[in-house]
N, C-alpha and C positions, 0 to 999 in steps of 0.2 A: 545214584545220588545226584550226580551233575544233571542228567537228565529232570529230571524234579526240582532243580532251585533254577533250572533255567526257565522252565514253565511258572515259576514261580516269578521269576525276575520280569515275564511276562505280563503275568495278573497285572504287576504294579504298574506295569511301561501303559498297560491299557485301561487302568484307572486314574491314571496322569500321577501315581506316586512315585516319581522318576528318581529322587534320589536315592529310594529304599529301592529301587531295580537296578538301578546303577552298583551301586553296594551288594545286589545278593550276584551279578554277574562279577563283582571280583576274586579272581584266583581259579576263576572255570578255564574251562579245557579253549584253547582257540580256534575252536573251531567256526565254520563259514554261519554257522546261523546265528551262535554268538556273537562274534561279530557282526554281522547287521544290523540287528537287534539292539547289540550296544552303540552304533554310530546311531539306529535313528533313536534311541535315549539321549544319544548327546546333540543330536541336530532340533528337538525337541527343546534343550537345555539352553540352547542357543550357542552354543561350545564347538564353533564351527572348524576352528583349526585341529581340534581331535577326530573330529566327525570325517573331514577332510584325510587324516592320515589314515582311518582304518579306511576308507576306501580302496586309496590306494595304495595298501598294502593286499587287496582284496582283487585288483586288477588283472592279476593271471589268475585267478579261477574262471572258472564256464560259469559263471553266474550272467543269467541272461537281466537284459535291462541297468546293466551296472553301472553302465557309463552316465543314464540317466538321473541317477542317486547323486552318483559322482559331479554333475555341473552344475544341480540345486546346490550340492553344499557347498563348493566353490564361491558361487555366484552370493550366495550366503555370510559367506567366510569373505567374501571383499575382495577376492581373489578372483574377479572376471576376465583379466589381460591373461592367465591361464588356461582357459576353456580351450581357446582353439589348438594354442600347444598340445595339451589333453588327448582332444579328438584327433589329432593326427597321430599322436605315438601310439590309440587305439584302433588308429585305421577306420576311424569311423565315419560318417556323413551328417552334418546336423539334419538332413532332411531324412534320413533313416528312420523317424518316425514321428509321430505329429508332438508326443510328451518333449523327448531331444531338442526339437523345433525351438519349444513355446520354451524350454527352458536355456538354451542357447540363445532365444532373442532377448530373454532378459538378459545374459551378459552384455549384449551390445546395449541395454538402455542402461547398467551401468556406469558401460563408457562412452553412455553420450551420443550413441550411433544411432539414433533415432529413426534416418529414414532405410536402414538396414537392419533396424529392425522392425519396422514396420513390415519390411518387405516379406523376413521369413517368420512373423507374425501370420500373414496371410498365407503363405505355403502351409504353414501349420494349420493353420485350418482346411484349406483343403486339403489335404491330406488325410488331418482328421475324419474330414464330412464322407473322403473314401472308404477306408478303414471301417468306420462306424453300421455305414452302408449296408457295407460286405457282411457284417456280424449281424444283420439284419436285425438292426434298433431302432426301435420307433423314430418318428420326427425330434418327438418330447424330449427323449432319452438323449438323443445327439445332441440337441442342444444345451442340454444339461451337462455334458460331457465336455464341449465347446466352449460354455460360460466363460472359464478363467481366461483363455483366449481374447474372448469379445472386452474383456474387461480390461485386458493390458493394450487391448488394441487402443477402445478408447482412451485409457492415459497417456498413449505413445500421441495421439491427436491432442489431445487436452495439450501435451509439453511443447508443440510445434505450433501451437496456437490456431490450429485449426477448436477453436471452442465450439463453437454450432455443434458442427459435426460429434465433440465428444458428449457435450452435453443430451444430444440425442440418443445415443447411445446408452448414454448410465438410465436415461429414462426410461428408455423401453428394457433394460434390462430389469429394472426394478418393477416396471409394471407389469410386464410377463409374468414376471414370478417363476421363470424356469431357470434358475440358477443356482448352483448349493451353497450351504449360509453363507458360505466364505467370500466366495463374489459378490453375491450381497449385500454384505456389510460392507466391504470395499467400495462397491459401486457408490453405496447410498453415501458413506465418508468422501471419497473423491466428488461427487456434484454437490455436497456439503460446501466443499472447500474450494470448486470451480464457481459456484455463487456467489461465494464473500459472503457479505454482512447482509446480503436482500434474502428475505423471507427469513428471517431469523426464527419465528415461533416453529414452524415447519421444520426446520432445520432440528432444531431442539426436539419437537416431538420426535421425531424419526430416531433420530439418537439417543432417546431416553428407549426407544425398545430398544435396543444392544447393549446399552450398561446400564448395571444393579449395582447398589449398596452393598457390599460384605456384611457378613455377621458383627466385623469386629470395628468399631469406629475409626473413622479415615479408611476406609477401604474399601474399593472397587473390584467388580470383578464383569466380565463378558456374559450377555446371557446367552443360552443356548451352547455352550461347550463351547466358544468362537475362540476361548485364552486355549486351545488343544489346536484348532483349524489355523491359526494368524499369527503366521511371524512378529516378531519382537515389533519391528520398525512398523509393522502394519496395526497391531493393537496402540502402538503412542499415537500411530496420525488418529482414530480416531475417537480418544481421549483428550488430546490436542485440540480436533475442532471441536469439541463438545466447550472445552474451556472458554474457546476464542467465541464462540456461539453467546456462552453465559456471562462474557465482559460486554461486547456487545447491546446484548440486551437489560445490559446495568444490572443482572443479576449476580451482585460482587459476593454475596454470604456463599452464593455455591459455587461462586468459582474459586473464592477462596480455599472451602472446602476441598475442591478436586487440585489447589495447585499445592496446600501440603500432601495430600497423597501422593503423587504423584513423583517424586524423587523416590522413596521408596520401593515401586511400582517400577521404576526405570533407572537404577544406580549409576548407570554407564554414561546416559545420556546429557546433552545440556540444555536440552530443551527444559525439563519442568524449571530451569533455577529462571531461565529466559519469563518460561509464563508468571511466574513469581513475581520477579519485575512488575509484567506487566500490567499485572491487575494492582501493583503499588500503586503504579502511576496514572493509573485508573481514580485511583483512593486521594490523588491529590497526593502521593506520599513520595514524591521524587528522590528525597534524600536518602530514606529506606531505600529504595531503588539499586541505588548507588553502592550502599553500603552492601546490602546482598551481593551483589556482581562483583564488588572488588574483594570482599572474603572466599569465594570459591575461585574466583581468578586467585587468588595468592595462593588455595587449598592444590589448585589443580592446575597448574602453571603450563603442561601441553595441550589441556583445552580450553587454554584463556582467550584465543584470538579473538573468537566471536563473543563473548562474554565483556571484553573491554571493548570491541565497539560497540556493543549495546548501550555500554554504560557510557560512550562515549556520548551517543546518540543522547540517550538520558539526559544527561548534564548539558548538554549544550542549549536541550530544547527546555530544562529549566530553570536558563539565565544561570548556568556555572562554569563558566568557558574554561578556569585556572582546571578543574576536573577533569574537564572532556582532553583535556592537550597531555594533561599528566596518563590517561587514558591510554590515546594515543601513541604516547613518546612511550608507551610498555610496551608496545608490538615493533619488534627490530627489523622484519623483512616488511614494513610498509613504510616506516617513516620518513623514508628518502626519495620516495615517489611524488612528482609532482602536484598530484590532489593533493597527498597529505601534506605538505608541506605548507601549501595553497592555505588549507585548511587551519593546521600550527598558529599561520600567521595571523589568521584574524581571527583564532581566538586568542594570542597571546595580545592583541592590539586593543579586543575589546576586555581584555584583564587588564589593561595598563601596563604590561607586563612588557615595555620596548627593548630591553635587554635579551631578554627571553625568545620572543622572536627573531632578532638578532644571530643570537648563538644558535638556531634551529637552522639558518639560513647558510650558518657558517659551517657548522657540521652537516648539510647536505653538501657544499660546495664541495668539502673533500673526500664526502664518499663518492661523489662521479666526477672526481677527479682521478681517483684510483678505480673506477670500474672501468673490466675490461668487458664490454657490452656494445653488442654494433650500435643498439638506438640510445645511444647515447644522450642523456638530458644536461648536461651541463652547462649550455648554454643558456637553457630555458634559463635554468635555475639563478642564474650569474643575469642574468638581465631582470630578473625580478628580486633578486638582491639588490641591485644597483638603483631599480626603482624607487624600495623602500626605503632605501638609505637615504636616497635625495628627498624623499619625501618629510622625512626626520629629521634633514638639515646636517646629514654625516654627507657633506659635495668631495671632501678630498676621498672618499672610501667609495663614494658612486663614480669618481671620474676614474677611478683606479681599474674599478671592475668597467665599467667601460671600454676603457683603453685594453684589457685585455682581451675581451670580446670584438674588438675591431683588428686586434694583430690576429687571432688567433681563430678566426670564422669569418671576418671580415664582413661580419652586419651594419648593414646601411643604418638598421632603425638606434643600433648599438652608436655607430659613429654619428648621427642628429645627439644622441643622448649626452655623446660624450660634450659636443660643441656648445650642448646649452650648460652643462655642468660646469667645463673647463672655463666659461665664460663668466662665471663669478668667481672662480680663484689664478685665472693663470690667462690671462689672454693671448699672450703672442701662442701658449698651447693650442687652444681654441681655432685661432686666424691662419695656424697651420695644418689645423684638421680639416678646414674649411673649407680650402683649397682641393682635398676629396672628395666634394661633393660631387656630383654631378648637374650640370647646368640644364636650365630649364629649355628646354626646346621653346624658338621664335621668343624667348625673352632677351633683347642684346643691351640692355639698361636699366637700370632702378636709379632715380633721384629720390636719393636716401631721405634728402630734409623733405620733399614732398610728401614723402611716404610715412615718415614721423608725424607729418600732421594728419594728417586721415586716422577715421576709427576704426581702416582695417578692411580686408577683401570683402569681396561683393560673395555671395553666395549662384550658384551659377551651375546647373542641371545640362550643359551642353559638352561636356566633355572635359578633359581632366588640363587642355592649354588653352579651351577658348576661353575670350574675355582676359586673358591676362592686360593688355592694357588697360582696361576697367577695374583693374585690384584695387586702383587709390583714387580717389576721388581729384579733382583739379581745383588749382587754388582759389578761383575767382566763381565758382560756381556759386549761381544763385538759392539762396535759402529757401526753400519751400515754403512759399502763402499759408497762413493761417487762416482757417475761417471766422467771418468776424460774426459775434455774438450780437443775436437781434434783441431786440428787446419786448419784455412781454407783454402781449395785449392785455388789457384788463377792460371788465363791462362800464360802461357807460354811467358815468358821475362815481364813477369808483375810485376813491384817494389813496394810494398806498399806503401813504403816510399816518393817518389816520383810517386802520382800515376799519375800526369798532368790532362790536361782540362777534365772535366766531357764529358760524351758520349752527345752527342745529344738526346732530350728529342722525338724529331719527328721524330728522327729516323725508325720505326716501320710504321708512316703512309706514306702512297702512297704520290707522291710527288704534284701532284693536292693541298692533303689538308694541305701541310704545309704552316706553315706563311711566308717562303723564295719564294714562289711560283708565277715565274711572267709568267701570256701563254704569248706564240709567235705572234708576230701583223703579222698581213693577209698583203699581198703585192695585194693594192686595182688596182695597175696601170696594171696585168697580165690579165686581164679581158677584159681591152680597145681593140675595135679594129682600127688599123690604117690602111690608102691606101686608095685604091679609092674605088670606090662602085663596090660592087658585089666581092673584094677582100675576099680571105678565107686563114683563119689564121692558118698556122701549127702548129701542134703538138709540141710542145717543149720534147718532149718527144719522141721519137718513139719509148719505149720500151715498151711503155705500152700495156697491153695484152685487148684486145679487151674480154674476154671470162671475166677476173676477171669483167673487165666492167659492162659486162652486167650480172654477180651474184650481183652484189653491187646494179643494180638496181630493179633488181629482190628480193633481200632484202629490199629495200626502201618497193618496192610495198606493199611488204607482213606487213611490219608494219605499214603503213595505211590503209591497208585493217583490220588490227587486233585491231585500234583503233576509228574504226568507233562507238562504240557502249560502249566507256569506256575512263575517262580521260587521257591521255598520261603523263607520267614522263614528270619531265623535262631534264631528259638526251636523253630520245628521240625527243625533240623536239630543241634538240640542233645537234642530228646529222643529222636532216632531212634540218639543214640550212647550213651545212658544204655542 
């Protein structure tokens, strides 16, 4: 009987009905094939930390290849800093086979280890190219086999910014066409998303072959069986860029479309509520915006971070600074960071809000006052409190802070700051900080009242002491000559004084184009002939020169002969009617 609901539980795992297989494996025998079976239903499921446990609980059997099951689902389950632990308590080598390889070096691009995994990226494939070889398999077939390799290869260069390089790569993978769907669609999703916004129409065809409409309204699904071949995180990216494709190209009704599916599609995720936004703000609808990102930030309070800087982002860029601070001041482990504070400040400055940025500046003060952290920012922070305060006309709370930062770090820029402060409330304060300064090399004098009258140092590209005796100008220096103003010629018996009617404005154009311009009416009656028939009408003219005649018509000829094969002006088809 158990034999028979497990072939059963089968049927369904390879018709993708995974929770009806999952459910007819409950309560069976545990045995080793059961258990496979049931972890790749729940690695399927996307249920990685279960998937995880039956492996290794599956560790001491002689199941060959296990260790390889065992670091996909890890690496899966977010659990990559485990891998190597793993294969040492298994005694194993990641280069022990090409599969191990390629899936050990996704753990390292997990963590970030790019050019280490580039490196047994490529051990993985030669290896593979061995192996393959030896099983004596076409060119075709290996490369086929190799695909997903070539594919992480290229993204491991895509993230290290070698681009050329990846970009060529997804190309000829795509154009070969020797890869199985699943790299494929990868491929083609990643130079999607390595192009950005260029060639958008292209972009979009290509990705209309991979998703289909559902039977059921809002609903997406992969064509070609690719939702059975493509992990979770790899069917969002490329439903992601399809979306990012159709804002883009101001196609808002169907991005709209795919961004309410798409929460449903992906419950875990923050991506769809993120595209949601963004086709808001797309729509002109910023406020919306807002209000979306701060109702799932409130619903789902441990994946608010990136959610409230979106919104942060939002608000700020549509002129609502009080928003983007309140944003802000909801994330605890940034707000005392010098950007953000940076940041705090001028948006509460351009709210009007000078209290508010005040107490933002005050409550950073005392968090790194009490952080025990070697790079300590306190002083940053205490000199740009100290700034704004003077700025706002708070001099006894700027000299305060100050004076602390010159006992307490002993900054020069701290102690100028204090002597200009202390110097509108406390002099004798000031005149004793003064005396800290340090003196200027090769200067042994200032006449203070000469210096009072000048507008001030010269400007001066030669070094940081020369010129100092040129800082002030000298008492008796001569004024600089003005030039003196000639005066204008005018033409000959011209009176300024009277200078009468202004000239003519059209004077300059031809007289055709002036507005006074009337042509001469044609006398229609010299044309008529009068007398009896067969009368022939003289010349009114007998001067005229038979030769110019016939150059005139001899120029007609030539200009439609020259316009047979090209529109004619309209100035010459005005004298071919003269």
């Amino acid at each position: 009987m158990s034999t028979s609901l497990s072939k059963q539980a089968y049927c369904f795992y390879r018709q993708n009905r995974l929770d009806e297989a999952l459910e007819t494996l409950k309560g069976q025998e545990g045995n080793f094939a059961n258990m496979l079976l049931q972890s790749q239903i729940l690695f399927r499921l996307g249920k990685m930390d279960a998937c995880v446990d039956i492996y290794q609980k599956l560790q001491k059997s002689k199941i060959d290849s296990l260790e390889i099951n065992l670091v996909a689902g890890l690496v899966s389950a977010g659990m990559a800093s485990e891998v190597q632990g793993t294969l040492d308590s298994l005694k194993v080598k990641p280069t022990s086979s090409f599969e191990l390889a390629y899936n050990v070096a996704c753990s390292l691009i997990e963590r970030n280890l790019y050019k280490d995994a580039e490196q047994l990226l490529l051990s993985s494939r030669r290896i593979g190219q061995e192996t393959l070889v030896e099983e004596n398999l076409a060119d075709d077939d290996i490369e086929l086999e190799l695909a997903p390799i070539a594919v992480q290869l290229a993204y491991v260069q895509q993230i290290i910014g070698r681009t050329q390089e990846a970009f060529e790569s997804y190309s000829g993978i795509i154009k070969k066409n020797l890869a199985d769907e699943s790299s494929l669609a990868v491929s083609i999703s990643n130079l999607i998303a390595l192009k950005g916004p260029k060639d958008v129409s292209d972009g979009l065809r290509k990705l209309d072959k991979l998703i289909e409409k559902g039977e059921a309204p809002l609903t997406f699904q992969l064509a070609r069986g690719l939702d059975l071949k493509l992990s979770l995180k790899q069917r969002e990216a490329i439903y992601v860029n399809r979306l990012l494709l159709l804002v883009h190209s101001n196609k808002l009704d169907q991005a709209r479309e795919l961004a309410s599916a798409l929460p449903g599609m992906f419950p875990n995720s923050v991506m769809p509520v993120l595209l949601q936004a963004a086709v808001h703000v797309r729509e002109n609808k910023a406020n919306k915006a807002e209000e979306l990102l701060w109702q799932f930030a409130n619903k789902y309070p441990d994946k608010s971070k990136v959610i409230l800087l979106a919104r942060a982002q939002v608000a700020a860029a549509a002129g609502h600074p009080q928003i983007a601070a309140e944003s802000l001041l909801k994330i605890p482990d940034i707000q005392h960071k010098p950007a953000t504070v940076a940041t705090l400040i001028s948006l509460k400055e351009r709210a009007g809000d000078i209290d508010g940025a005040d107490a933002v500046l005050e409550s950073a003060i005392r968090w790194w006052s009490n952080a025990m952290t070697e790079d300590n920012k306190l002083d940053v922070i205490m000199q740009e409190a100290a700034s704004f305060k003077l700025r706002h006309g708070k001099k006894d709370e700027a000299a305060r802070l100050y004076e602390e930062l010159v006992k307490s770090h002993g900054s020069m820029e701290a102690l100028v700051g204090l002597i200009q402060t202390a110097a509108h409330t406390d002099i004798e304060k000031a005149e004793s900080y003064e005396k800290q300064l340090k003196p200027i090399p090769g200067l042994k004098g200032i006449d203070v009242e000469s210096l009072e009258k000048t507008s001030g140092a010269k400007h001066t590209e030669k070094g940081p002491t020369a010129g100092i005796a040129e800082a002030y100008e000298p008492k008796n220096k001569e004024k600089t000559k003005k030039k003196r103003k000639r005066k204008p010629k005018y033409p000959k018996g011209f009176d300024p004084a009277n200078p009468g009617p202004p000239p003519d404005p059209e004077r300059w154009l031809p007289k055709r184009e002036r507005s006074s311009y009337r042509p001469k009416r044609k006398d229609k009656r010299a044309a008529q002939i009068r007398g009896s028939q067969g009368a022939v009408v003289k010349e009114a003219d007998s001067n005229v020169n038979p030769k110019s005649t016939q150059a005139a018509s001899s120029k007609g000829n030539s200009q439609n002969t020259s316009t047979v094969h090209s529109k004619p002006s309209s100035k010459s088809r005005k004298k071919s009617r003269n």
